[in-house]
C-alpha positions in Angstrom: 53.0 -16.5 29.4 53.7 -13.4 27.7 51.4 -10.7 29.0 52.4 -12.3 32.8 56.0 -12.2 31.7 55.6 -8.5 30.4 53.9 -7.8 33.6 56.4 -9.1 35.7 59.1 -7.0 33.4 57.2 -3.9 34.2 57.2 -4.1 37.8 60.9 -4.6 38.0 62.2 -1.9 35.5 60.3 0.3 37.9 62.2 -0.7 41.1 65.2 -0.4 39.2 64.7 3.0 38.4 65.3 4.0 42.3 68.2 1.6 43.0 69.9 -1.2 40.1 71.3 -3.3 42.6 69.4 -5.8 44.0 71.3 -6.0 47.3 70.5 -2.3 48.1 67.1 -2.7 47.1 64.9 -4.8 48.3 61.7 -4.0 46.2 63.5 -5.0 43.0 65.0 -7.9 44.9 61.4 -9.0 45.7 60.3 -8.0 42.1 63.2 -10.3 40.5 62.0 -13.5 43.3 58.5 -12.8 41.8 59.8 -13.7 38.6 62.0 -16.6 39.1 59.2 -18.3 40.2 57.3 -17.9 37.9 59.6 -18.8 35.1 60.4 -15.7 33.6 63.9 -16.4 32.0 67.2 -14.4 33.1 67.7 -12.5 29.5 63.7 -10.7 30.2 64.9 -10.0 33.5 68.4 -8.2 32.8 66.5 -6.7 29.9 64.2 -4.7 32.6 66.9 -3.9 35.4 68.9 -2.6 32.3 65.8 -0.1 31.1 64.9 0.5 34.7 68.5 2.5 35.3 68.4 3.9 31.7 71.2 2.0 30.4 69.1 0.8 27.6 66.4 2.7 25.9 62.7 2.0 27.2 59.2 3.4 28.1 59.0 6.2 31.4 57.3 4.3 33.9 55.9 5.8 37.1 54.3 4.6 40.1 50.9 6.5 40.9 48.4 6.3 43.3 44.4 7.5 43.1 41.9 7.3 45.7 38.4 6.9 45.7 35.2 5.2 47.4 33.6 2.1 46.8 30.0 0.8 47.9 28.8 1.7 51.0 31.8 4.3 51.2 35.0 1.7 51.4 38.0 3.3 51.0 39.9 2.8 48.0 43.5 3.1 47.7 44.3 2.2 43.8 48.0 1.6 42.8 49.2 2.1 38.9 51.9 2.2 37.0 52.3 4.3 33.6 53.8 5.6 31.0 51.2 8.1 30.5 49.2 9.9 33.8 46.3 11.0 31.9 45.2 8.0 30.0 45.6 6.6 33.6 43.2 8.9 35.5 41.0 8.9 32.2 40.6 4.8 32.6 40.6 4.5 36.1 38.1 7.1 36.7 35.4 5.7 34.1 35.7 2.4 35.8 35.1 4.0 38.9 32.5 5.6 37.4 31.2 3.2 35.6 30.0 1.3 39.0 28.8 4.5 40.3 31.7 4.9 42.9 33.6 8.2 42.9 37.0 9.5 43.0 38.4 11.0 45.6 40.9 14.0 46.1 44.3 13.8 47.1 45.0 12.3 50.4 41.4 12.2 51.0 41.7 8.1 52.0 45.4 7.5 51.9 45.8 8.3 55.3 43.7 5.3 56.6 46.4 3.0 54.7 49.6 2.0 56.0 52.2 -0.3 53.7 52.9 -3.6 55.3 54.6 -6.8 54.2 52.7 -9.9 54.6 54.8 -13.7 54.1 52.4 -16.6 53.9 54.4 -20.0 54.8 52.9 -23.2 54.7 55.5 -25.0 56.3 58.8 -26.5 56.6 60.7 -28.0 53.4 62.5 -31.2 53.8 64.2 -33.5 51.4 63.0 -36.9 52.5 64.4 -39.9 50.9 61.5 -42.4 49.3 62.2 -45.5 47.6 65.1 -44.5 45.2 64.4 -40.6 44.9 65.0 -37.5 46.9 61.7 -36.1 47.3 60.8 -32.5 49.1 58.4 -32.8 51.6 56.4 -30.1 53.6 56.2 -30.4 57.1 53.7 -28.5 59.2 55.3 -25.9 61.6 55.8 -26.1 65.0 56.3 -23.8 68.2 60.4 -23.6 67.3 59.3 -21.5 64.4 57.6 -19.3 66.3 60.9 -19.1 68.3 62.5 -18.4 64.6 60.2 -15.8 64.0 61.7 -13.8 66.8 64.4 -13.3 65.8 63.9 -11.2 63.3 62.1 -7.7 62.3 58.4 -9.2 62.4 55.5 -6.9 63.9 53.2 -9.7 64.2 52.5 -13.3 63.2 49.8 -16.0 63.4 50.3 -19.5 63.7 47.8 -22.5 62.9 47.7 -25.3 61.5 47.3 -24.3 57.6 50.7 -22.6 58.5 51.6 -19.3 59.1 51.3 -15.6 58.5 54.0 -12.7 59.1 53.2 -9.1 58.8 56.4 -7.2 58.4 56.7 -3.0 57.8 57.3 -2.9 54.2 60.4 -1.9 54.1 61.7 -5.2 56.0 59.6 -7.4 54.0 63.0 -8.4 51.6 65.2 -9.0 54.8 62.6 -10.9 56.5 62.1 -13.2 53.2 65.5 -13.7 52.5 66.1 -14.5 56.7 63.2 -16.8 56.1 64.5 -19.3 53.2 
């Protein structure tokens, strides 16, 4: 619970290094729904927004991106975040390395990669009374969703009957969510 706790921590005191408010920023609004559900309690949370917009004293953390190619040439388009660049690029390129792939230059693959937001839904939520309880029940979707779905900022969708899958530009991805529930 700790290291996925710590984790989650990390990735929102970076998003609230560009933007503390979570209405005004939607990738620390998605990072603080990522850790609601999975449990991580409201003091961790507050804890990392608070370092994130310097208020409290904490580690430098950046967002950086390498590139590289895989087996066969794939394209690899590797995301980390760091408090320290070099011991970054020292340990991603000896595991690139390592499996006798290589590292690329500097926009040398990120150019075949475009950011998207991608929403799985399995269905509707219902709260169906049973025997003596309230019980939540999913229910599979149905062509009014589809008719749901266009109402908002989706660039495409697919529908079956496992549920569905919305790809969204990245930087719609909160309003699409929060439209969504």
């Amino acid at each position: 619970k700790a290291k996925i706790y710590a984790k989650l921590a990390k990735f929102i005191q970076l998003e609230a290094t560009k933007w503390a408010d979570p209405d005004m920023n939607p990738g620390l609004a998605l990072a603080i729904s990522k850790a609601k559900s999975a449990g991580v309690p409201k003091p961790v949370i507050e804890k990392a927004i608070l370092k994130g917009s310097w208020q409290l004293q904490g580690e430098n953390l950046e967002e950086i991106f390498y590139e590289g190619y895989g087996p066969a040439w794939v394209a690899l388009y590797i995301k980390c975040i760091t408090s320290n660049r070099n011991r970054s690029a020292a340990n991603v390129r000896s595991i690139l390395t390592k499996y006798g792939w290589n590292m690329g230059q500097a926009g040398s693959v990120a150019w075949q990669f475009d950011p998207k937001g991608v929403i799985y839904v399995s269905g509707k939520v219902e709260k169906v009374k049973e025997k003596w309880k309230e019980v939540e029940k999913i229910i599979p979707l149905d062509e009014s969703f589809e008719e749901v779905l266009l109402e908002t900022d989706v660039e495409d969708f697919e529908i079956d009957e496992n549920g569905a899958r919305i790809i969204t530009a990245r930087e719609d991805l909160a309003k699409v969510t929060k439209f969504l529930e």
